[in-house]
N, C-alpha and C positions, 0 to 999 in steps of 0.2 A: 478390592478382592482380586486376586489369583488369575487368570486366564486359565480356559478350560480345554485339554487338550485332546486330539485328535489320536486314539493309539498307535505307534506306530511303530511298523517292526523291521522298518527297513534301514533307514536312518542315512538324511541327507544332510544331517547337521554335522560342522565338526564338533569336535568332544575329543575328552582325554580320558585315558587311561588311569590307574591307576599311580601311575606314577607324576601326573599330569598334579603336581601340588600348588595350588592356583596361589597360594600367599606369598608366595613371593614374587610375584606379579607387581605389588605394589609395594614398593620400599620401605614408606611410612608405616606400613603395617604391621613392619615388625613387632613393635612392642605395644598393638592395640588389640592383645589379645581378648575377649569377650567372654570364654569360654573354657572350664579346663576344669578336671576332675576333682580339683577343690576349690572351685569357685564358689561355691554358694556356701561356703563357712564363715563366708564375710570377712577374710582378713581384709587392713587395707587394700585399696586399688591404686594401679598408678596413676597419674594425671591422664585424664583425656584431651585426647587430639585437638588441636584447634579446628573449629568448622571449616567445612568450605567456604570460600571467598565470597560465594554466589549461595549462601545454605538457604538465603529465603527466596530467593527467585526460581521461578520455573525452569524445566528445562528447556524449553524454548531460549531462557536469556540467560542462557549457560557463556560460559565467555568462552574463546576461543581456544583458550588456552586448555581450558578445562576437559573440550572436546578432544584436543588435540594428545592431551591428556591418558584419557582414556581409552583412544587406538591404542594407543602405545603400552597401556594395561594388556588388553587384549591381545596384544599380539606378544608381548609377554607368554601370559598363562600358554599360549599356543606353543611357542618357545620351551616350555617346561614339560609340557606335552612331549615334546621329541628328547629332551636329555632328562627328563626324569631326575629334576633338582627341587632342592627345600632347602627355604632360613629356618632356623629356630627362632623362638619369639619368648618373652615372658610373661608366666600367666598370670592371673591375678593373686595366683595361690603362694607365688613366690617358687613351686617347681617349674623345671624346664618342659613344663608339657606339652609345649609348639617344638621340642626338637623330633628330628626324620625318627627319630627308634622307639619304639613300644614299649610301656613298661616292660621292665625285666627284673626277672628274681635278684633282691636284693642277697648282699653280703654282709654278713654281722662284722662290727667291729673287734680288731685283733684284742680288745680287752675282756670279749664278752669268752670268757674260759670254758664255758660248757660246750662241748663238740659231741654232735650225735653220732656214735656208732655207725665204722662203714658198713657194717650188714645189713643196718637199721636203712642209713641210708641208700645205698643199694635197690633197695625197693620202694624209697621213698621217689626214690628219681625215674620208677620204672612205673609209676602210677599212669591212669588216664589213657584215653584213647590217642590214636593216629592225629596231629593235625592236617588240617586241610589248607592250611595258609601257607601260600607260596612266600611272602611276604607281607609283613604289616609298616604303617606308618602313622604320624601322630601328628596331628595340624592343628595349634588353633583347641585342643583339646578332644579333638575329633580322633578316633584310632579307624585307621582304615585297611583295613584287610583284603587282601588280593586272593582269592580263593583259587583255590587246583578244581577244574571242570572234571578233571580226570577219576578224582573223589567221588564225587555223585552218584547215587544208584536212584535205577527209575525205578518208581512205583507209584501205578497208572498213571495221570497225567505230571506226577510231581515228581521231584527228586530228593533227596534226602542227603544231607548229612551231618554226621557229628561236628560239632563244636565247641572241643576242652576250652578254646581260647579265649570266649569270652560266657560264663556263666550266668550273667544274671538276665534270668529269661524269663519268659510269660508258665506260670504255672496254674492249673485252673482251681477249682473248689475253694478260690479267692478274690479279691479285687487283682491279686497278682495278674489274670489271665492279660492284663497289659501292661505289666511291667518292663518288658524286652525294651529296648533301643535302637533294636539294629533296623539299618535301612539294609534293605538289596540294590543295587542297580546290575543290569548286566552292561555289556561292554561290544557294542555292535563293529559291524567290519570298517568302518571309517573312524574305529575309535573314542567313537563318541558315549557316553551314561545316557543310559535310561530306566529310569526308574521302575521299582516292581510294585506290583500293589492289589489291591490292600493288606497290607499289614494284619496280625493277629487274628488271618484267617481260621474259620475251621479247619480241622485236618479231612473233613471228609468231603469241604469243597474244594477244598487244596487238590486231594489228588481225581475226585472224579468230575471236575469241571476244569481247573487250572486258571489258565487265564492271565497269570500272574502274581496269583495270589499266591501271600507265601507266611510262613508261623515261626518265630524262635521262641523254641519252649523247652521245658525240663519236666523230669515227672514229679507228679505230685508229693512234697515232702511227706505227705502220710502215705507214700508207699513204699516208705523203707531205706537206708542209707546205698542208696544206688542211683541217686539220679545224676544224670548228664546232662548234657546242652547241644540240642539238635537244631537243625533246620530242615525246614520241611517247603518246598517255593518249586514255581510252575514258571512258566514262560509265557511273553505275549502269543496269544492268539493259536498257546500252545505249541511252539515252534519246537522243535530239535533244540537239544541244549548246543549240539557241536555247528548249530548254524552264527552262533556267538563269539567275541573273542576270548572273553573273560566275565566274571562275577567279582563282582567287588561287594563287600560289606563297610557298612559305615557305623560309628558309635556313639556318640557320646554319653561315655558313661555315667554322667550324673551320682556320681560320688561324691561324700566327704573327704576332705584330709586325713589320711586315715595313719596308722603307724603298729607300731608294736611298743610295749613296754619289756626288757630282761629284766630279771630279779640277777643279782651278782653276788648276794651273799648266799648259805647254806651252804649244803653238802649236794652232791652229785648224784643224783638217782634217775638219771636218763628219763626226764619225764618234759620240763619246758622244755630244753633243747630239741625233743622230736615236736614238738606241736610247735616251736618257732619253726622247724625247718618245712614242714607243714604249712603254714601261714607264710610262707617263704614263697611259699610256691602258687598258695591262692591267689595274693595281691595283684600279681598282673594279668590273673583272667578277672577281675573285677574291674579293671582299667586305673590301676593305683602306682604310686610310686612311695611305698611305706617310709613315715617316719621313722628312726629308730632312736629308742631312747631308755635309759635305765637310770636317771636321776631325776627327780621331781621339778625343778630348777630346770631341765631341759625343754621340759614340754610343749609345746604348740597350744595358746589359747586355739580352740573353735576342734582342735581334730581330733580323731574319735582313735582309740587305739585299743586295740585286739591283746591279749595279756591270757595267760594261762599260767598256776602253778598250783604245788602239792604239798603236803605235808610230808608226815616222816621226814623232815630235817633238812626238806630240799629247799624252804624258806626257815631262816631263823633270826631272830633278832635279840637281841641285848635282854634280858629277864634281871628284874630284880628279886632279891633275896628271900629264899619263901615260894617264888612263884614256878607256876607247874606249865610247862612246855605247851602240852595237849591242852590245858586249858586256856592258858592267852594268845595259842598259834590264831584259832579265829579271827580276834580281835586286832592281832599285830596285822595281819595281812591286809583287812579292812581300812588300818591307819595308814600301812604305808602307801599303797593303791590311793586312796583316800588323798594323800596330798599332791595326786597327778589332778585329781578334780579340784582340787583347791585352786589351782595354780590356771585352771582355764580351761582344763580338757573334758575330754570325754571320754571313759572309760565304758570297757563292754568285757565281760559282764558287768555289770555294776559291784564295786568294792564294799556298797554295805549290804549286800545281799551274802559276803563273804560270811559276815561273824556267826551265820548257819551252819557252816563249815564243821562238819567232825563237834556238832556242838548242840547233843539234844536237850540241854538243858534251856537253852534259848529257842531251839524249834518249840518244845511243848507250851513254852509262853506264847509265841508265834501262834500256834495254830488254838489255843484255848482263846486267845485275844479275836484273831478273824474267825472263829466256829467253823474253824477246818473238824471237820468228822473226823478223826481219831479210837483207837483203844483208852478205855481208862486208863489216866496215867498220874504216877503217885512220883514225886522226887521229895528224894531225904538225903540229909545233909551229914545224918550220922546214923552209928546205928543206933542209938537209943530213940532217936526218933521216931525209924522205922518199927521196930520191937514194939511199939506204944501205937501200930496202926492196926492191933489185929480184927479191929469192926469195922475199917476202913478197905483193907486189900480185900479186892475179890480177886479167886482161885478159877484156871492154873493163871501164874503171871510169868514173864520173863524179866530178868534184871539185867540190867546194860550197862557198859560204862560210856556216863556220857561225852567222854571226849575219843571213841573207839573208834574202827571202822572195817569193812567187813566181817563184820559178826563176832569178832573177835574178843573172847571173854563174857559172852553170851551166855544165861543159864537161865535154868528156870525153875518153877515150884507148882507144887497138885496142891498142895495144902498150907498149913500153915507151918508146922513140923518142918517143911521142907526149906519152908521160907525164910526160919529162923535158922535155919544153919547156913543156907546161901549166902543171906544179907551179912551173917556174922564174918563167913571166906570173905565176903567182896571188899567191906569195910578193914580187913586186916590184911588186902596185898594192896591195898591204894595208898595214897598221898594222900595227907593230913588233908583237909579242904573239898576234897573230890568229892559229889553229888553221886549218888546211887537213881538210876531211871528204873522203876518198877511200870510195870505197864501189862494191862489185862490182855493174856495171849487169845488171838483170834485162831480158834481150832480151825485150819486149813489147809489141804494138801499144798496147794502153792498157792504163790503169790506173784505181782507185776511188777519187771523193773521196768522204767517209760525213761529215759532221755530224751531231753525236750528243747529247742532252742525260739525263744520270743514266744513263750505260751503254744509252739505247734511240735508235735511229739514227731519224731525221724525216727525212732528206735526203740525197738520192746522188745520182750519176752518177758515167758514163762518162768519161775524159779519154782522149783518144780521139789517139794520136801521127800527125802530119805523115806521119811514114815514120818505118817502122821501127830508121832509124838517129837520129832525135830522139834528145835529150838529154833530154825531156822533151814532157809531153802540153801543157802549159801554153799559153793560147790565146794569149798572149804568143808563143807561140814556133810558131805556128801550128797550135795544135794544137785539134781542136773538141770537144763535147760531144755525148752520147746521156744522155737523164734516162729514160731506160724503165731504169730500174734495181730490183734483186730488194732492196726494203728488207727487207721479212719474213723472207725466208729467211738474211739475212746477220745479222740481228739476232742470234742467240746469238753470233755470234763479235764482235759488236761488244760485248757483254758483261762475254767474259769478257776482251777485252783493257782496257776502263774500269776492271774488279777489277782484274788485274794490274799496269796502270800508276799505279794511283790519280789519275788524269786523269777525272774526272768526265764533265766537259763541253770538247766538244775537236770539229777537224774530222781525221779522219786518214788519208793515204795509201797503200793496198793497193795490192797488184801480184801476179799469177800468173804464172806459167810458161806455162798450158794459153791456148788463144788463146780457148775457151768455159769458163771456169775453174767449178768447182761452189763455190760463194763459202761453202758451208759449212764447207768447209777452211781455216785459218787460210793466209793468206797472208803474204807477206812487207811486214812495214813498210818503208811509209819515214819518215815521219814523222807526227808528229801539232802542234796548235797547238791550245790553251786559247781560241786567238779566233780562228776561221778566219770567211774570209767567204763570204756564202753567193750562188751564184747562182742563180735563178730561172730553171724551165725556159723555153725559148723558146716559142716558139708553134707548135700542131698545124699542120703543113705545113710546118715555116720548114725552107728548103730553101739558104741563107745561112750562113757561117760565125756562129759565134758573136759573135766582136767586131762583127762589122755591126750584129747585135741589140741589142749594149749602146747603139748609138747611133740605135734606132727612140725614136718616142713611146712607146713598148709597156712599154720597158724599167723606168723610172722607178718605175711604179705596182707592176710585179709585183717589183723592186727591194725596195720596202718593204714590199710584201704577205710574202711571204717572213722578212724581218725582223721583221713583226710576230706573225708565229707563234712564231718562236724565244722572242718577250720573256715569250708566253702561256704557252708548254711548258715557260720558264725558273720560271717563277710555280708553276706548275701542281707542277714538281718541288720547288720548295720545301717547299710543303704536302703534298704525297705523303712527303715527308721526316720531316714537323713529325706527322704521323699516325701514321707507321711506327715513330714511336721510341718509344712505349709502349703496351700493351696497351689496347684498347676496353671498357669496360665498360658494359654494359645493364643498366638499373636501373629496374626496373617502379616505378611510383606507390600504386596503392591497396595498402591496408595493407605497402607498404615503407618508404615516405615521409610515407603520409596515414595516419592511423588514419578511415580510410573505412566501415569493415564496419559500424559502428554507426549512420551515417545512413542505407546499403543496407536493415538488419534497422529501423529508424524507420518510412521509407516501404514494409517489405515488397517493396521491387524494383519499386516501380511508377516511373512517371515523374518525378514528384515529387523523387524522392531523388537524380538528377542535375541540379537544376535550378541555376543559378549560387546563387544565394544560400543554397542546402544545401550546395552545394561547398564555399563560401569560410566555413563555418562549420566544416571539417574540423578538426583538431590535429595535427601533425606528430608523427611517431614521436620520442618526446624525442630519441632524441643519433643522429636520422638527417642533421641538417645540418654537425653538426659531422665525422660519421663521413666524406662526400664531400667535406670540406675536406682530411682525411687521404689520403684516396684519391687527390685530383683529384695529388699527385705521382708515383705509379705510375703512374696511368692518364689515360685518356683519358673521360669521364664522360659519359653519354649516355641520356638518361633515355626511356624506351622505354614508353609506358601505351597500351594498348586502353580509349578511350573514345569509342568513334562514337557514344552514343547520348546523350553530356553535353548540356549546353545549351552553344552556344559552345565546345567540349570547347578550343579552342589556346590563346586567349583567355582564360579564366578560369583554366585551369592551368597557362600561365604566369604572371600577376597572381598567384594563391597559389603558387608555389614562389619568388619574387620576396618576397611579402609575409612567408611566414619564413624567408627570411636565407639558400634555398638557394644554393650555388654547380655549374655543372653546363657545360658546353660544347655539348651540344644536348639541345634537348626535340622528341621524334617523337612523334606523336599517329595513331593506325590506328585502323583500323575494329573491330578481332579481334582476338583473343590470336592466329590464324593468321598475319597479317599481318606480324607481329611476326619473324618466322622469315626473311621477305622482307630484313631488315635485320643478319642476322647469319652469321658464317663458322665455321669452328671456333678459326680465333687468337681470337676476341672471346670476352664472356664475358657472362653475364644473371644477373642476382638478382631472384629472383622469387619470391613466394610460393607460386605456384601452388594459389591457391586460387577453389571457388567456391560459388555457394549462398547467400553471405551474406545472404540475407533470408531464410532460417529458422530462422537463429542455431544452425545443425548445421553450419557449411561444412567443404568438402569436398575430398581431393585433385585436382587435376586432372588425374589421371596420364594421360590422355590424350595430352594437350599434354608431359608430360616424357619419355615415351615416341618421341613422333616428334621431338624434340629428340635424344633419344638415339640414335634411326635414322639420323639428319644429321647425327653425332658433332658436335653446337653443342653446348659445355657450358656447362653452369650451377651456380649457387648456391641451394639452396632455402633463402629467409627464413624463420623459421620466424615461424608464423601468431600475433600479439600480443605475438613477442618482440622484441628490443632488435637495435643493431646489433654491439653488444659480442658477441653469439653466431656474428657472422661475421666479425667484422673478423679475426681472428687468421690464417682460410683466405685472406681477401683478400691479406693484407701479407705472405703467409710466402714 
């Protein structure tokens, strides 16, 4: 177990700054990278390192060499410390994610011919808040940000501030309230890190206790297409922020390989090209370096790729003779998307949730197959079919085309007189083939649009009917908006209809009976779309229909304001995804990883025994590197050590778990073994020695600490203390 440390806010340790990039300290390390934003896709790895000379002997019968070794590490990293240099390295993913620069907004290939509009663009680049980063850099997978002090605003004991740069943060009304990554360390006058902590505090002990504690969160997706990425953190012992040198944030993003797919064929209707450019801009606050790709044959087995397109013509593909545009666009788009997932990938949304697309002919099979709640609904194929339904249709109804979209072509009938002349127009301005949707109109002043991403709704309103005898709320057809809309409270039903219909991500239309309907009730569908679009509320006072608006200055900016959350939230669910799909495992450092206990019991626990150059003289538990290579397909790998009181403790601990050959998805560094608790749930899982005392060469259980583990029902693994991992792996893998 960890050493437990003494807080301390003065700092007589050296340490480095942010510039201080400890991996290049040790040569070999170059290409042993562990760690990197698409590690855990499992492409191949490169070979691991050869062991240490000495990997099963103590440190005590370290060779000399080895000692000598490691000054020379050490005084390295300290070396980097003062010129603020970095290698790059290669990660397992096959990007450069160990070079010095931070994701950065990709550039589309000069073949992809769709160019978004500078007006569009324009405002696309004038998105988002202030950064706060004086500088970022990229280690090892790790993004590390050098924060401006000067940013921060107090309130009471904490400080606050935004952070566009990296988005994926703790949300609550979910398991999300610990999703963030980010570490704090501040940066004392001897330049040394020290950690903040705990992690995933409340915000109301954040700011009226402090202490250290500190939150990176966002608001709650069911409060609307407006959330950010803040920080919220205190100080030890509540000190002065300006008694510091600096804030440094650390990352690892625990990403998939992520990418984009273009569509290259159709027409030109300024719709992928602004959501790529859009997604252009997300990728590197998620901590990614997108793939790009527009041929199926290009693709990445294991990486997950973000893709958006439309109809009206901006997708088109080869038709055979006979065949009707609107009706095989669903299906073509489903096929072509469709063979990125053949080929190994992973697409988001999912391409056969496409053929829903502008296609209620297959919604109403959809939803009559899962007993989605619906209006009665009649499809005929001709009109003499329908003519022959007159004991079947119930009055009034609406008829639709079902490869339409906003409302378009929309009518309806009171009786049956009415229905026979409707049915008779509809069937003689279509295409041979075309399906007529008859469906029982719900008498309602308005109804609900929901856009929703991974089953959780971001966006709603009112569609608010003309009069009560509309055909529809659609502003097309006069009909206006209300956006004071109940996201929260409709969210479980928006849930459990995404489970039902396996439609993911979709915009979908509700309707009640009651004229103040209690939205927790499952209402009647009308329909849903895989791409709906999305409008942006109007403005506090706008006292104008809606179409007016679309044609203010106003419109344009919160246009794409709007759209650039969706591309965030679309991101954000990929990696909520790429997380959820295997268990987390915490894997304490000292004597799990390091046979540490013997330089603790050397220096008798004095200072000495955490200083870099005793560190980096450790030995690895022989077959603990290989045992996380076994792991890292079960799990998720996350290596969890209490060492506040190391020299450098981020710094040096990564450089050695780098230098032998570890493989791991994130390295967290805390103050305490307490600390440590901040970062785990009861799905997760910790391996830990749980020992301590090691400088008397008696140690000790720490049953303290596996006791309030056990109170929090967090479970764990207890290492057993000088043995191997062969004595757990069998509990790990069973």
């Amino acid at each position: 177990m960890d050493e437990e440390e003494d807080e301390d806010e003065g700092g007589d340790d050296d340490g480095g700054p942010m510039d201080a990039i400890a991996e290049a300290a040790v040569g070999q390390s170059q290409s042993q990278s562990g760690s990197s934003q698409g590690a855990a896709a499992r492409p191949p790895a490169p070979p691991a390192p050869p062991p240490p000379a000495a990997s099963g002997a103590s440190s005590s019968d370290a060779s000399a060499s080895q000692r000598g070794s490691a000054s020379s590490q050490a005084e390295a990293i300290r070396e980097l410390r003062r010129k603020g240099l970095s290698q790059s390295g290669q990660s397992r993913s096959g990007h450069s994610a160990d070079s010095s620069q931070c994701p950065q907004r990709p550039e589309h290939p000069q073949n992809w011919w769709r160019k978004a509009p500078d007006d569009y663009m324009r405002h696309i680049n004038a998105y988002g808040a202030e950064s706060p980063v004086r500088k970022c850099q990229r280690r090892h997978g790790a993004l590390i940000f050098d924060l401006k002090l000067d940013s921060a605003k107090k309130k009471g004991k904490a400080y606050s501030l935004n952070l566009p740069d990296y988005i994926v943060a703790d949300e609550s009304e979910s398991w999300r309230e610990k999703r963030s990554t980010v570490q704090l360390f501040i940066v004392k006058s001897d330049q040394s890190w020290q950690p903040l902590g705990p992690p995933h505090s409340r915000h109301d002990i954040i700011v009226n206790q402090g202490g250290g504690a500190y939150s990176h969160w966002r608001e709650p997706m069911t409060s609307g297409p407006s959330g950010k990425s803040h920080l919220l953190f205190s100080m030890p012992k509540n000190a002065q922020l300006s008694k510091y040198k600096g804030l440094v944030a650390v990352v690892y993003p625990m990403a998939p390989p992520m990418g984009w797919v273009e569509y290259l064929g159709g027409q030109k209707k300024k719709h992928q090209e602004i959501f790529r450019e859009l997604f252009f801009r997300t990728f590197p606050t998620v901590g990614v370096d997108p793939h790009l790709v527009d041929k199926p044959e290009d693709a990445r087995s294991g990486t997950y790729y973000l893709w958006r397109i439309g109809g009206n013509h901006e997708f088109e593909q080869p038709l055979k003779e006979g065949e009707n545009y609107e009706r095989r666009l669903p299906y073509q788009i489903a096929e072509f998307f469709g063979e990125f997932e053949r080929r190994g990938a992973t697409l988001y949304p999912p391409p056969a949730s496409y053929v829903y697309y502008q296609n209620k002919v297959d919604l109403a099979k959809l939803f009559k197959e899962k007993k989605v709640k619906t209006p009665e609904t009649w499809i005929f194929n001709n009109v003499q079919e329908a003519l022959q339904a007159k004991d079947v249709v119930k009055f009034p109804v609406v008829v639709k085309d079902p490869y339409g979209f906003s409302s378009h072509g929309i009518q309806q009938a009171k009786n049956w007189d009415e229905f026979t002349s409707v049915i008779r127009i509809f069937f003689e301005g279509v295409q041979s083939g075309i399906e007529a949707i008859v469906q029982q109109k719900v008498v309602a002043l308005k109804e609900a649009r929901i856009s929703y991403i991974d089953g959780r709704p971001f966006h709603g309103y009112w569609r608010i009917r003309k009069s009560i005898s509309s055909a529809s709320a659609a502003s097309n057809l006069g009909g206006f908006q209300s956006f004071d809309f109940p996201l929260k409270e409709i969210a479980p039903a928006v849930e459990r209809f995404a489970n039902a219909t396996g439609v993911p991500v979709g915009g979908v239309d509700w309707i009640w009976e009651e004229e103040n309907p209690d939205v927790r009730i499952d209402a009647y569908t009308l329909e849903v779309s895989p791409t709906s679009d999305l409008n942006p509320p109007s403005p506090t006072g706008w006292t104008q229909s809606y179409a007016e608006f679309k044609h203010t200055d106003k419109y344009r900016p919160a246009y794409l304001a709007v759209r650039r959350q969706w591309t965030d939230l679309m991101a954000l669910a990929v990696i909520d995804r790429y997380r959820r799909a295997r268990r987390h495992l915490f894997v304490d450092i000292d004597n799990v990883l390091s046979l540490s206990a013997d330089r603790v019991l050397r220096w008798k626990g004095k200072a000495n025994a955490y200083l870099a150059s005793e560190v980096m003289r450790d030995l690895p538990v022989p077959d603990a590197a290989d045992a996380l290579k076994k792991l890292r397909s079960k799990y998720l790998i996350r290596l969890l050590t209490a060492r506040g009181q190391y020299e450098d403790a981020f710094n040096v601990t990564q450089t050695w778990l780098h230098k032998n050959g570890f493989e791991f998805d994130e390295l967290i560094v805390v103050r305490n073994a307490e600390d440590k608790v901040a970062h785990m749930t009861p799905e997760t899982l910790l391996v830990d020695d749980f020992t301590v005392k090691h400088e008397t060469g008696s140690p000790k259980d720490n049953t303290k600490f596996m006791d309030t583990l056990r109170a929090a029902n967090l479970p764990f693994v207890k290492f057993p203390f000088g043995g191997k991992w062969a004595d757990v792996m069998p509990k790990l893998l069973a």
